[in-house]
C-alpha positions in Angstrom: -22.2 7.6 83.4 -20.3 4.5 83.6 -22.0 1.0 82.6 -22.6 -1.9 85.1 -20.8 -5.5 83.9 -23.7 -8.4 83.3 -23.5 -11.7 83.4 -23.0 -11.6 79.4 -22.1 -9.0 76.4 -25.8 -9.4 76.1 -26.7 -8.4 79.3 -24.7 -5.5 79.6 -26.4 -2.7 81.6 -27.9 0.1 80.2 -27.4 2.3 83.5 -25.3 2.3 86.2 -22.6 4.4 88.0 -18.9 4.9 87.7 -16.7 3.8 91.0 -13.4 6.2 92.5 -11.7 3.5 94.0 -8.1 3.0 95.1 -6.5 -0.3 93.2 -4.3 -1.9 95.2 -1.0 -1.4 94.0 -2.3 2.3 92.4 -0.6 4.7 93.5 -3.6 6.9 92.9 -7.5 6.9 92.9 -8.2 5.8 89.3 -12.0 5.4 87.6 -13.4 2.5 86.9 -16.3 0.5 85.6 -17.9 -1.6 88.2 -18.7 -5.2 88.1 -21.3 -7.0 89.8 -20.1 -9.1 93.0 -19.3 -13.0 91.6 -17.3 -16.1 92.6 -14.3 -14.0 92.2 -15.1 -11.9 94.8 -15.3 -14.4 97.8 -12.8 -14.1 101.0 -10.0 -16.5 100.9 -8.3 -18.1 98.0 -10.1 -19.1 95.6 -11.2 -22.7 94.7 -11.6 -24.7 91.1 -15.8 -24.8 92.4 -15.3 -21.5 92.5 -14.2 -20.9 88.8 -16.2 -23.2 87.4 -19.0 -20.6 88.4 -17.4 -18.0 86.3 -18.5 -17.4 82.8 -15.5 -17.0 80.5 -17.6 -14.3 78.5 -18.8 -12.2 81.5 -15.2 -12.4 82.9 -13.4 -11.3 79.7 -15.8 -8.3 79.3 -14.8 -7.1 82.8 -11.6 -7.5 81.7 -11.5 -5.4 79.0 -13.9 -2.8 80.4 -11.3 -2.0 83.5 -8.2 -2.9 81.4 -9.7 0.1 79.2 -10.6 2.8 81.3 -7.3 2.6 83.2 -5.7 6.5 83.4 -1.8 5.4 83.1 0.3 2.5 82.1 3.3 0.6 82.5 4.6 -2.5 81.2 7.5 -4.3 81.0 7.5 -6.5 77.4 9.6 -8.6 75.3 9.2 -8.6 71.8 10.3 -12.4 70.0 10.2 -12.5 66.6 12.2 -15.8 66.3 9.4 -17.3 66.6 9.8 -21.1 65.8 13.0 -21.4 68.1 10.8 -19.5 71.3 8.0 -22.1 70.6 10.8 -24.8 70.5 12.3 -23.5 74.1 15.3 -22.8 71.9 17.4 -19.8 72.7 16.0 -16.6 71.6 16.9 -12.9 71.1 14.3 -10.1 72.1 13.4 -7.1 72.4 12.8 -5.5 75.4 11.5 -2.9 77.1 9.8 -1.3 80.2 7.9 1.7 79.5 4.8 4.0 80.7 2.2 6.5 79.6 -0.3 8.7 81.4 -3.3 9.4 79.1 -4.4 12.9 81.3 -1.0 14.1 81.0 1.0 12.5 78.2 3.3 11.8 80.3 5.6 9.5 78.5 9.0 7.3 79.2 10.7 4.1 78.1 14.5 2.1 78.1 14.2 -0.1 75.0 17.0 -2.7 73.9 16.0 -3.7 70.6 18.8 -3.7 68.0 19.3 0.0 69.3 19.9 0.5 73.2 17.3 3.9 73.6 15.6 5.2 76.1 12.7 8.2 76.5 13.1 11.2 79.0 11.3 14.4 79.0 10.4 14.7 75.2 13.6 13.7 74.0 15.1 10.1 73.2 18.6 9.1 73.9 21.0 6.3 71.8 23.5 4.3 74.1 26.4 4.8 72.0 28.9 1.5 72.6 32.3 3.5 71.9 32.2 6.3 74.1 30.4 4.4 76.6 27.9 7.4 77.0 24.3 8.4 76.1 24.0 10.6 73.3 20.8 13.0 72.1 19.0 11.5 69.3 15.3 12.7 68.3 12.2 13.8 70.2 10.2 11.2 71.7 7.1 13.4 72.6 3.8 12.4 72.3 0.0 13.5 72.4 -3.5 12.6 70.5 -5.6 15.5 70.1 -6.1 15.1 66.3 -5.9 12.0 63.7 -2.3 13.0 62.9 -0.7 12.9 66.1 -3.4 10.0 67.1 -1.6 7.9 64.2 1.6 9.2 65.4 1.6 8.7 68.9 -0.3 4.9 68.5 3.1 4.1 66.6 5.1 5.6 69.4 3.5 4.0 72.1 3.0 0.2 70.4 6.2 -1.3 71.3 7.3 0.8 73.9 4.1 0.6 76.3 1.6 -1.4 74.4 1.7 -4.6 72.3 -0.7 -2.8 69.5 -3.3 -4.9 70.2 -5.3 -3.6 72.7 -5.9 0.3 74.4 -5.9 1.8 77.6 -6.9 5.4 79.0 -11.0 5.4 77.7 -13.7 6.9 79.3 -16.3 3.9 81.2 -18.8 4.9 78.2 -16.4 4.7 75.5 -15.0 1.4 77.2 -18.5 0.0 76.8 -19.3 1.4 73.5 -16.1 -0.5 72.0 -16.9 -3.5 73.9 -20.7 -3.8 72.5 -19.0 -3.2 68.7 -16.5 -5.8 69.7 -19.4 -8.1 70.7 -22.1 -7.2 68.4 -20.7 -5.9 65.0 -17.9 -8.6 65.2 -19.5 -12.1 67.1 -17.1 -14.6 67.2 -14.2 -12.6 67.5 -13.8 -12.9 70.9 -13.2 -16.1 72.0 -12.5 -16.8 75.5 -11.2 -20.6 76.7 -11.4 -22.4 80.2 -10.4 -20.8 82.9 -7.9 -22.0 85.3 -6.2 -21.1 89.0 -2.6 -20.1 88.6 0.1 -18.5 91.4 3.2 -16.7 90.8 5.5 -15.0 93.7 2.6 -16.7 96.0 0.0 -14.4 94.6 -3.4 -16.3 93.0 -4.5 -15.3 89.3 -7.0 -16.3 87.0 -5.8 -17.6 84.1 -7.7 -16.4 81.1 -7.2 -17.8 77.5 -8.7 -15.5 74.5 -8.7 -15.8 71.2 -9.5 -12.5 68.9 -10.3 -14.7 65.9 -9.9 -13.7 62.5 -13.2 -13.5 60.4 -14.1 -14.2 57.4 -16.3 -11.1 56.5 -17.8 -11.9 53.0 -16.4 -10.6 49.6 -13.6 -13.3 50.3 -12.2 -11.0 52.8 -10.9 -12.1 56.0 -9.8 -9.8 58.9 -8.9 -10.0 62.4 -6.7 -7.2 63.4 -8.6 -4.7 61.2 -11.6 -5.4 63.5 -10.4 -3.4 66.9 -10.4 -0.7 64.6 -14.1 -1.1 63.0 -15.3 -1.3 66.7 -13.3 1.5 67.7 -14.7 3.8 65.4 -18.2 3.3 67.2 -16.5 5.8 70.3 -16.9 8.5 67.9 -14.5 11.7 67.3 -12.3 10.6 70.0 -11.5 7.3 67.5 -9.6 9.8 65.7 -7.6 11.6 68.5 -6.6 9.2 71.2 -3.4 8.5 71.7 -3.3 4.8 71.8 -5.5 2.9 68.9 -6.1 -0.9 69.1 -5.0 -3.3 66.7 -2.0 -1.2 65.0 0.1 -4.7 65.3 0.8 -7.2 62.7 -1.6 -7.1 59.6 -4.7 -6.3 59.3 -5.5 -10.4 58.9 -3.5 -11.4 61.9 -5.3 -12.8 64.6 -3.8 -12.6 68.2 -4.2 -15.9 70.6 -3.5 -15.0 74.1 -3.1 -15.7 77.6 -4.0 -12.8 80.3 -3.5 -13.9 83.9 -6.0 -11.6 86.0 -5.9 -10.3 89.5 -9.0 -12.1 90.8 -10.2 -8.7 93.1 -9.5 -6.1 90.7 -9.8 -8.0 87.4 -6.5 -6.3 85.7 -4.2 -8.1 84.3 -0.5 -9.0 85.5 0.8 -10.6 83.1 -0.5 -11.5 79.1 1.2 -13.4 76.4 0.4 -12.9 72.6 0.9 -15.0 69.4 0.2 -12.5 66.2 0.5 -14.5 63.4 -2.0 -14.9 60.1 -3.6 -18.5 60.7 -4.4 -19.1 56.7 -1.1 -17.9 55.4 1.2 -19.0 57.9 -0.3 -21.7 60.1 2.6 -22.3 62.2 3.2 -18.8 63.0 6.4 -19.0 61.2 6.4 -15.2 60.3 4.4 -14.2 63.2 5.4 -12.2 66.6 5.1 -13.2 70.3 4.3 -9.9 72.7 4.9 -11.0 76.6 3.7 -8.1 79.1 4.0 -7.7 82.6 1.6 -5.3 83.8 2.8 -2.9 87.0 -0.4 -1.4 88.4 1.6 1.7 90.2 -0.1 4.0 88.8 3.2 6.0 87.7 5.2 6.6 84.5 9.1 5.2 85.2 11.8 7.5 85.6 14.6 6.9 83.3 17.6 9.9 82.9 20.9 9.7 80.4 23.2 9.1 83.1 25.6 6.9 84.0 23.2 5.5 87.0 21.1 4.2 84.3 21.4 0.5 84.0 22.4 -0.3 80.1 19.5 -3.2 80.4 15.8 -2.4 80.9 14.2 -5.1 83.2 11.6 -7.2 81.5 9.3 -9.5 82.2 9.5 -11.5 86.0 6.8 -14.0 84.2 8.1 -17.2 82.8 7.8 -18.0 79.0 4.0 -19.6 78.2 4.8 -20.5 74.5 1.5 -20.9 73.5 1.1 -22.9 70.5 -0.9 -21.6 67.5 -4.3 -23.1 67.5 -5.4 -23.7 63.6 
């Protein structure tokens, strides 16, 4: 039984009932958790009265509750980890990437340019290979949970290729919730939401969403941040263990992310997010530290990429522009 959305973490329902609905821009009927009817939810654009009704907790935890029970994804990312020159709007060399996994099916695919030019078909990963201008077999690419070995395995996998490693996809509405109350209730503090604003891009509205999964100080003179998606996780039970896609297998266990999610206002996913990973006490300026940008496509399909020479030799990133957000400590 899936759980309602409250007004707060606090409030979160005890009882509810999951919702089949179509997403727009889903290309199938997907599961998802529902959320009680809001500001967000009015006919017509939306207005800064409106948003200023919003509660930035409330909103983040439907966030994260549909963000999580969604069945397949696909992203297209750049990975910086020049760092100082992409916060100075200096020129700067990613990674990138577009790639997509199923969670029913294990359906898996990517086209990554990242040092190596390699992309994911059918089990098997390819190398571009610059001096015979051809693609060439280079390892299996398969992957599946189903036990803590191949859950470890397939998280490494998929971080990078369809995931920042920060957060998870692909959960069932009561294990959605069950991570979200440890989140909330084992960790407080470490989410931290900021002001909400109106933004547009290609003449769509989004919510702009600013979040902060702070690193803790957790007594002993220990400090963690992204250690502590995978203390909540663990509350979901056996299937911590076995599903394909763990949170928080970026950076180091002390990192704390600061992000940026811009939300579709009706379905509450998430088009676009930017992350800064850096450890705030060690290296305040994020010197060290990695930037994730993620453009979420809501299709509902894994892309299609074959070695052949139709493929294009770039995968297509990102249509968002650069936020650059600043480290906050």
């Amino acid at each position: 039984m899936a759980l309602a959305v409250g007004a707060s973490a606090a409030l979160l329902a005890t009882a509810g009932c999951s919702l089949t609905t179509a997403v727009p821009g889903q290309a199938s009927v997907v599961t998802s958790v529902e959320h009680r009817p809001g500001p967000l939810d009015r006919d017509g654009p939306l207005t800064d009265a409106d948003l200023a009704a919003v509660d930035p907790d409330a909103l983040l935890d439907e966030f994260l509750l549909t963000l999580f029970t969604q069945p397949v994804q696909h992203v297209r990312m750049e990975t910086v980890d020049e760092v100082p020159a992409y916060l100075a709007g200096e020129d700067y060399g990613p990674g990138v990437t577009e790639g997509g996994f199923d969670f029913r099916t294990d359906e898996y695919a990517y086209h990554q340019l990242y040092g190596f030019n390699t992309l994911c078909a059918d089990g098997v990963e390819y190398l571009w290979d610059d001096f015979d201008q051809e693609w060439s077999e280079s390892s299996g690419c398969a992957v599946s949970g189903g036990n803590p070995m191949a859950s470890v395995e397939a998280s490494l996998q998929l971080t990078g290729t369809v995931s920042a490693g920060v957060l998870t996809a692909g959960l069932t509405p009561d294990e959605a919730d069950v991570f979200l109350r440890a989140m909330r209730q084992e960790h407080p503090g470490f989410l931290q939401p900021g002001p909400l604003a109106l933004a547009e891009h290609d003449g769509r509205q989004y919510v702009r969403l600013p979040v902060v999964f702070k690193a803790l100080d957790v007594g002993d003179g220990k400090r963690y941040g992204m250690q502590l998606f995978n203390y909540a996780f663990r509350a979901i039970g056996e299937r911590a263990k076995t599903h394909a896609l763990l949170p928080g297998t970026s950076g180091a266990s002390v990192s704390q992310v600061e992000a940026v999610f811009y939300l579709d206002p009706t379905t509450r996913l998430p088009a676009y997010a930017e992350m800064l990973i850096y450890e705030p006490v060690d290296d305040p300026t994020a010197s060290t530290g990695s930037v994730e940008r993620i453009e979420y496509l809501w299709d509902g399909t894994v892309p299609h990429f074959a070695p052949d020479p139709q493929t294009p030799l770039e995968p297509t990133g990102p249509s968002w522009p650069p936020e650059r957000i600043p480290p906050t400590e």
